[in-house]
PAZAPA-4460 file (N, C-alpha, C; in steps of 0.05 Angstrom, whole numbers, plus 32768, in hexadecimal, padded with zeros to 4 digits):
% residues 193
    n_x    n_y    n_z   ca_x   ca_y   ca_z    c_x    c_y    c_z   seq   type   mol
   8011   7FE8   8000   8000   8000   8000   8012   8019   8000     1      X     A
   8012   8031   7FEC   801E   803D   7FE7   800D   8052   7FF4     2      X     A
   802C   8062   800E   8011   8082   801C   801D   809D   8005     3      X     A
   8012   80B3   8022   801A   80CC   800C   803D   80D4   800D     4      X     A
   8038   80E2   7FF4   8058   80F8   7FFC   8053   810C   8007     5      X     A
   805F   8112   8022   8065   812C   802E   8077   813D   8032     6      X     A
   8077   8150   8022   8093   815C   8026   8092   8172   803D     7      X     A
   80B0   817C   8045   80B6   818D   8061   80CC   81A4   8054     8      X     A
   80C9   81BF   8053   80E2   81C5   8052   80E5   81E0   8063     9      X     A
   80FB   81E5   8067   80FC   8201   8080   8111   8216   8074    10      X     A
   8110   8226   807B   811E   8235   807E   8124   8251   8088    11      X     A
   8138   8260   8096   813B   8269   80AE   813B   8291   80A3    12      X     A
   813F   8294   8088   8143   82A9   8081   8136   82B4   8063    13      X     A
   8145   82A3   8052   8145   82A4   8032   8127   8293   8024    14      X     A
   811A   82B2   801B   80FE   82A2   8016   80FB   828F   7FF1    15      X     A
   8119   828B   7FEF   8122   8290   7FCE   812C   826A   7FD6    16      X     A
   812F   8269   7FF9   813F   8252   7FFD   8129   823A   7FFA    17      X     A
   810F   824A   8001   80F8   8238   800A   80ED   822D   7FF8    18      X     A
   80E9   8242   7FDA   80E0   823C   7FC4   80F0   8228   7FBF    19      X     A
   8100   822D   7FBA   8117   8211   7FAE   8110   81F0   7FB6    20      X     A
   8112   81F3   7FD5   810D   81DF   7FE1   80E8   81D5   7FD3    21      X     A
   80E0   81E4   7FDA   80BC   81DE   7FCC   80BB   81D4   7FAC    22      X     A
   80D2   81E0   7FA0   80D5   81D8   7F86   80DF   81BA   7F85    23      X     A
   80F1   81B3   7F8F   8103   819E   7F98   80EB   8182   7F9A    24      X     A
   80E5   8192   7FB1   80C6   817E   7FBB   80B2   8178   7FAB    25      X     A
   80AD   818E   7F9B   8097   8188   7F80   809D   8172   7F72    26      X     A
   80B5   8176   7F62   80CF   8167   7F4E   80D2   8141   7F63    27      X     A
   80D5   8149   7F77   80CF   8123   7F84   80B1   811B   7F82    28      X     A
   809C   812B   7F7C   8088   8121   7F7A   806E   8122   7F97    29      X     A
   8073   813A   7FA6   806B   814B   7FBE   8050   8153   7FA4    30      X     A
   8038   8157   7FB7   802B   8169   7FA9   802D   8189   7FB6    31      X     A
   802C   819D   7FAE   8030   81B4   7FC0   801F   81BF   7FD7    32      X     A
   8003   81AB   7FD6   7FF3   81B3   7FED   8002   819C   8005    33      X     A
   800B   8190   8005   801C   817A   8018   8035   8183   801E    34      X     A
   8040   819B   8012   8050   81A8   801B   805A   81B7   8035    35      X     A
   8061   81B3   8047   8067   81BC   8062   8079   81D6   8069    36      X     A
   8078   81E5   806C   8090   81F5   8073   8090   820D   8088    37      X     A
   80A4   8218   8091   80AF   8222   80A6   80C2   8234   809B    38      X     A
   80BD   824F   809E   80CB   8265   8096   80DD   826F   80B6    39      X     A
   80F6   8282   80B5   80EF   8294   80CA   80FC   827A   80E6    40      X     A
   8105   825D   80E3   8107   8252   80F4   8126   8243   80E8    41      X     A
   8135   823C   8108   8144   822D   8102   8147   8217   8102    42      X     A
   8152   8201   80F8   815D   81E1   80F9   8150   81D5   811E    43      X     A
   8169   81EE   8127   8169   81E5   8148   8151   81EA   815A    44      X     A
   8144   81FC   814A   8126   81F6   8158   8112   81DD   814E    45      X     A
   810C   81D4   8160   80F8   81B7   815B   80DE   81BE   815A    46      X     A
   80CD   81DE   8167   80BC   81E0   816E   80B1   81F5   8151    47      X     A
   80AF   81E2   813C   80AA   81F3   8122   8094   81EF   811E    48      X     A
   807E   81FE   8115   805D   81FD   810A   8063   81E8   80F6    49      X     A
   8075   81F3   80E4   8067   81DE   80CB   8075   81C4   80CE    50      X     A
   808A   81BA   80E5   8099   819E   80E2   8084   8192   80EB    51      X     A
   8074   819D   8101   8057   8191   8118   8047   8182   8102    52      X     A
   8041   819D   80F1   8029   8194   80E3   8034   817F   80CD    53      X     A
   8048   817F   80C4   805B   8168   80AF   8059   8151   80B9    54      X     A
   805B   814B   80D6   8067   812F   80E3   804B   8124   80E8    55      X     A
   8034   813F   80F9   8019   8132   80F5   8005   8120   80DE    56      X     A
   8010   8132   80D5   800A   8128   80AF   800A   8109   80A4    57      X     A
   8022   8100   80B1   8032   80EA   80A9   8020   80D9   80B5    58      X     A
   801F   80C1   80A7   800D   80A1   80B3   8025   808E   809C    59      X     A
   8013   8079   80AD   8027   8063   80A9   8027   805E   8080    60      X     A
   803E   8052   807A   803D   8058   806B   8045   806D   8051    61      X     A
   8044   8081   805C   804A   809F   8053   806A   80A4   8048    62      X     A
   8068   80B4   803D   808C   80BA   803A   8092   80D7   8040    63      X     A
   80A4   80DB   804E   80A1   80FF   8061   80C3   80FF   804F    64      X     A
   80BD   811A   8043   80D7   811E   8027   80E2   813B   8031    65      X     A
   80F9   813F   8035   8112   8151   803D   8128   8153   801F    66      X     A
   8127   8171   801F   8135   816A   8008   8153   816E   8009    67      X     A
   815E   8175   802E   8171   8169   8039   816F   8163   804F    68      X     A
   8186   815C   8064   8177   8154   807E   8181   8169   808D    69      X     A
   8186   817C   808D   8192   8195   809B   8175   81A6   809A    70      X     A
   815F   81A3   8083   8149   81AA   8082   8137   81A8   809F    71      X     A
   8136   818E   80A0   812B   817B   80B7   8131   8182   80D1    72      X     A
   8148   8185   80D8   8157   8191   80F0   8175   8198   80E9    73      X     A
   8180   81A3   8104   819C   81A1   8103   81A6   819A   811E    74      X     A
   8197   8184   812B   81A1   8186   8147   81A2   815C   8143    75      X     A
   81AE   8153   813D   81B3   8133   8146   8195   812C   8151    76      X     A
   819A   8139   8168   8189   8123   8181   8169   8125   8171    77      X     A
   8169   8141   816B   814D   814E   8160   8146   8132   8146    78      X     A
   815C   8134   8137   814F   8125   811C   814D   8108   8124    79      X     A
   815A   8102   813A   815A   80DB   813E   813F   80DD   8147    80      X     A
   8131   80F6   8156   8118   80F0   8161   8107   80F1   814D    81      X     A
   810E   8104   813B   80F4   8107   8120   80F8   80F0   810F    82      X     A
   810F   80E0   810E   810D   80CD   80F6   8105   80B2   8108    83      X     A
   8105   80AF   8125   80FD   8096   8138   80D8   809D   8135    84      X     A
   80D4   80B6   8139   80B7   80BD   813B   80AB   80AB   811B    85      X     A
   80B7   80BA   810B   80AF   80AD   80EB   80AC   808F   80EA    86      X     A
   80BB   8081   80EF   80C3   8067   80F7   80A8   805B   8103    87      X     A
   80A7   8067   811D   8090   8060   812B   807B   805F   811E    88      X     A
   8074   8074   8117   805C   806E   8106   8052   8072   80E2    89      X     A
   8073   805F   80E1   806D   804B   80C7   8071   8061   80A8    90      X     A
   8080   8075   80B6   807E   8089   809E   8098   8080   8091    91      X     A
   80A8   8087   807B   80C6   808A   8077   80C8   80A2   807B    92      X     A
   80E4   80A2   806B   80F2   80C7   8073   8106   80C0   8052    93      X     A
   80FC   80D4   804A   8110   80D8   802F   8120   80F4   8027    94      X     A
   8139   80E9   8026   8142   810B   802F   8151   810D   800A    95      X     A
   8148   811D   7FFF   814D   8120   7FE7   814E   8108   7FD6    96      X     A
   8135   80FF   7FD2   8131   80E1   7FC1   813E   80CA   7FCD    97      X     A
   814C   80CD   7FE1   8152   80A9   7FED   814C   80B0   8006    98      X     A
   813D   808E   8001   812F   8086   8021   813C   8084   8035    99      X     A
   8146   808D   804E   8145   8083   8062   813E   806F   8070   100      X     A
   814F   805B   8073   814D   8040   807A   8156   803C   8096   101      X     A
   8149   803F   80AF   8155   8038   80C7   8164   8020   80CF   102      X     A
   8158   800D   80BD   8154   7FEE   80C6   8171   7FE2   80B8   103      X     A
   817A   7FF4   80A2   8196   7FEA   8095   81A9   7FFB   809D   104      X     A
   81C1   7FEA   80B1   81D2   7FF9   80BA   81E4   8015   80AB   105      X     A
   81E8   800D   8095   81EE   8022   8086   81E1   8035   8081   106      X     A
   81C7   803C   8081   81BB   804B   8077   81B7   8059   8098   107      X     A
   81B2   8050   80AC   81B8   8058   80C7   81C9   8068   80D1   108      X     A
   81E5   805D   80BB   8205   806B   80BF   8204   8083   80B5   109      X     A
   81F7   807F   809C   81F9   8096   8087   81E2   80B0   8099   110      X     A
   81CB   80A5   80A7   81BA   80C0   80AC   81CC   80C4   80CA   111      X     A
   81D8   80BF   80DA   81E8   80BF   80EC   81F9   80CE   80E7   112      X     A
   8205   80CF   80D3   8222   80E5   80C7   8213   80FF   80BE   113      X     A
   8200   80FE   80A9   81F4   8116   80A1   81DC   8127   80BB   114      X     A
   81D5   8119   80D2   81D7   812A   80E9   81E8   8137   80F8   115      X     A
   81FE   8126   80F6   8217   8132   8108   821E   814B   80F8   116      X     A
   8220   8144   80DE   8228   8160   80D1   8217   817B   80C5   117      X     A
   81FB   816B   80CB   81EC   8185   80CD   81F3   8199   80EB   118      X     A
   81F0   8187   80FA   81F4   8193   8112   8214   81A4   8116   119      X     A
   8228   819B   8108   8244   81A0   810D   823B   81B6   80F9   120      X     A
   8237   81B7   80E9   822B   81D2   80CE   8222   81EA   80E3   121      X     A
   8208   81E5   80EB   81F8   81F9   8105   820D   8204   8119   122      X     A
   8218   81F1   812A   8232   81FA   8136   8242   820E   8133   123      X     A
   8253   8207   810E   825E   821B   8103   8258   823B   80FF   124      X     A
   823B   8239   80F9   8231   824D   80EE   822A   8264   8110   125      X     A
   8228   8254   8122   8226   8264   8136   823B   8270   8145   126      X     A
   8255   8256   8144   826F   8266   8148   8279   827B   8138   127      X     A
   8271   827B   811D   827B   8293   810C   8265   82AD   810D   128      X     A
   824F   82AE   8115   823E   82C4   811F   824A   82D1   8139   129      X     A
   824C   82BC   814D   8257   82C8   8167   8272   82DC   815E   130      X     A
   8285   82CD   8153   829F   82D4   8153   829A   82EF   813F   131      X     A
   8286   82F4   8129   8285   8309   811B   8276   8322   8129   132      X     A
   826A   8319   8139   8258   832C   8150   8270   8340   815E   133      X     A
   8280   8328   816C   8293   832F   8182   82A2   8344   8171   134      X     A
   82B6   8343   8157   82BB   834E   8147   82B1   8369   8149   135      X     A
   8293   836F   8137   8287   8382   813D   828C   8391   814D   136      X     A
   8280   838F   8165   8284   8394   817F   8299   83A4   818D   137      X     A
   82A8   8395   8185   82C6   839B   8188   82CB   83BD   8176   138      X     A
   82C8   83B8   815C   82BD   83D1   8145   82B9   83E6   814F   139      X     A
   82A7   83E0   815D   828E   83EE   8168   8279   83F6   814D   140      X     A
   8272   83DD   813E   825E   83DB   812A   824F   83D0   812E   141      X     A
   8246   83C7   8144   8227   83B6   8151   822D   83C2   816A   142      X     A
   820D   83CC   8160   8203   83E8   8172   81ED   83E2   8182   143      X     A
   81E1   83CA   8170   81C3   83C2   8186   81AF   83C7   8172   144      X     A
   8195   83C9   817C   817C   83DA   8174   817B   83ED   817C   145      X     A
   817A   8404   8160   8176   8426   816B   8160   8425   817A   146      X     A
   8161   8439   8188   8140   8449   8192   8137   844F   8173   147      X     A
   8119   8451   8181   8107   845C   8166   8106   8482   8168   148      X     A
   8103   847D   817E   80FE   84A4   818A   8129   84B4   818A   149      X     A
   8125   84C0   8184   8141   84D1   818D   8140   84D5   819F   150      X     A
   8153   84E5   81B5   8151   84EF   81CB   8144   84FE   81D6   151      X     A
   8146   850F   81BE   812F   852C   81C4   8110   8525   81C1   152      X     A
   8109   8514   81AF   80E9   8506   81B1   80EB   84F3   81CA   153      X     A
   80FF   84DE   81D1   80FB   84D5   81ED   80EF   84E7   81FD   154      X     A
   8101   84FD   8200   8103   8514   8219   80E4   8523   821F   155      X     A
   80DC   852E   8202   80B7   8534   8200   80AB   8520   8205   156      X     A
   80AC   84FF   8206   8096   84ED   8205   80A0   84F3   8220   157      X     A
   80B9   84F8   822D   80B4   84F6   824E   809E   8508   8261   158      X     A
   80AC   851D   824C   8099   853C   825E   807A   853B   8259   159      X     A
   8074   8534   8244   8055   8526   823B   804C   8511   8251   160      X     A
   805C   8504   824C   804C   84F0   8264   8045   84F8   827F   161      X     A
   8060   8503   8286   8063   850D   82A6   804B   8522   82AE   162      X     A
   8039   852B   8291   8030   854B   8295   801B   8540   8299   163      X     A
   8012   8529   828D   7FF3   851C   829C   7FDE   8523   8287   164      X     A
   7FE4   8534   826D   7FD9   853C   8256   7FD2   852A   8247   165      X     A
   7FDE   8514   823A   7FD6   84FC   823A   7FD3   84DE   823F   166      X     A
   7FBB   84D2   8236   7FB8   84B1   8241   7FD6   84A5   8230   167      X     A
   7FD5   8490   8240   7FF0   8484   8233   7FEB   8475   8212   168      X     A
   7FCD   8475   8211   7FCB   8466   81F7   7FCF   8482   81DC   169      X     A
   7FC7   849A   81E8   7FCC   84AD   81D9   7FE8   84B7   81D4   170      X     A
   7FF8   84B0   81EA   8017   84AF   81E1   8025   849A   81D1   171      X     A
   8018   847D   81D9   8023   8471   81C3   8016   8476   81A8   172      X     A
   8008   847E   819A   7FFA   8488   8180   800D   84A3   817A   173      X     A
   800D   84B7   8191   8022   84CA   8189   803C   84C3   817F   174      X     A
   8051   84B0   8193   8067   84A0   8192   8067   8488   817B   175      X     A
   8055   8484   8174   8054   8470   8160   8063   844F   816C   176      X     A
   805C   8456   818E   806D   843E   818F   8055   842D   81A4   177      X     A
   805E   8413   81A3   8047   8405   81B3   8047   840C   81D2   178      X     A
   8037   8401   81E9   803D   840A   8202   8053   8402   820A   179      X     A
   8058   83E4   8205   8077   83DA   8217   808B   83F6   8214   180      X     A
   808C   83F2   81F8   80A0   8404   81E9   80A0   841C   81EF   181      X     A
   8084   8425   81F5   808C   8445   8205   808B   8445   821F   182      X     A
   8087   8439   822D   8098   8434   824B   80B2   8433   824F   183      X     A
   80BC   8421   823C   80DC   8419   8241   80E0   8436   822F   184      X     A
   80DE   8443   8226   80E9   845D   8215   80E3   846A   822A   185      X     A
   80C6   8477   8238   80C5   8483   8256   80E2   8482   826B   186      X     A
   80E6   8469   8273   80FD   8461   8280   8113   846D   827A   187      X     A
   811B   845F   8261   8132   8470   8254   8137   848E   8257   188      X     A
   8125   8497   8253   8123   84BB   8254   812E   84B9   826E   189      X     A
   8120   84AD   827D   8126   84BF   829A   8141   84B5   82A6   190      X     A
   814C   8495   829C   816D   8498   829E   8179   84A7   828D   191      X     A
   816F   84BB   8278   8181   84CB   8269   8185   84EA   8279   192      X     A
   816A   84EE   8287   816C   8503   8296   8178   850A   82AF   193      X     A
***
């Protein structure tokens, strides 16, 4: 008995990366409403809308299609759980047209290595952010998030508020900024003063 194809694909930034992957997935024979995906998220998060709804999807039978496995996750532990979960209930896992085979040692070896090195990949990419941050930093070219208000509009949203002239919802509409946001700018003013 032959189930469906489900395809999964993610990606954390590049909306040019997603298409690709969706294209990929078409081309193995995915239809595009069975298409799953997750914008905006990384590998190392497990807690993705569309992986939930991908894995839910799956029944026995089924074939759940990656069109790599760095797609799927990038954390080892994360993918032995998503490809044991599959397993369980009778789905495969096809990561760019070949099946995933738990049950043949080799093919065990082979998804074993391409987790380690997704994960050793993720690794990389975070030691070279850190170390380019620190860099910065150092620069003094990572500055943070500006304020939205300058000093001098801080300083009026202070005296405005303090004067009792207006509700606070009329200052944020003035300020264009939400309440959190004009509280913590309130604050600010008055450590600037």
């Amino acid at each position: 008995m032959d189930g469906m194809l489900i395809g999964y694909a993610r990606c954390s930034t590049h909306g040019q990366d997603l298409r690709a992957q969706r294209t990929a997935l078409t081309r193995l024979g995915v239809d595009i409403d069975r298409i799953y995906t997750d914008r905006g998220f990384t590998g190392r998060n497990r807690d993705r809308p569309g992986l939930r709804e991908a894995l839910a999807a799956c029944r026995e039978f089924d074939t759940l299609i990656v069109t790599k496995l760095d797609r799927l996750g990038r954390s080892a532990v994360d993918l032995r759980a998503i490809a044991d979960e599959l397993q369980t209930k009778g789905t495969r896992l096809s990561i760019g047209g070949s099946i995933h085979d738990p049950a043949d040692p080799t093919g065990k070896l082979f998804f074993g290595m391409l987790s380690l090195m997704a994960e050793f990949e993720s690794d990389l990419i975070r030691a070279r952010t850190r170390e380019g941050m620190a860099e910065a930093k150092k620069a003094g070219r990572l500055k943070g998030k500006q304020p939205k208000l300058s000093a001098l509009q801080r300083k009026r949203l202070l005296a405005d508020y303090e004067s009792g002239d207006y509700s606070a919802s009329q200052l944020c509409e003035i300020s264009g900024l939400s309440r959190s946001a004009m509280y913590a700018t309130l604050r600010r003013a008055r450590d600037e003063t």
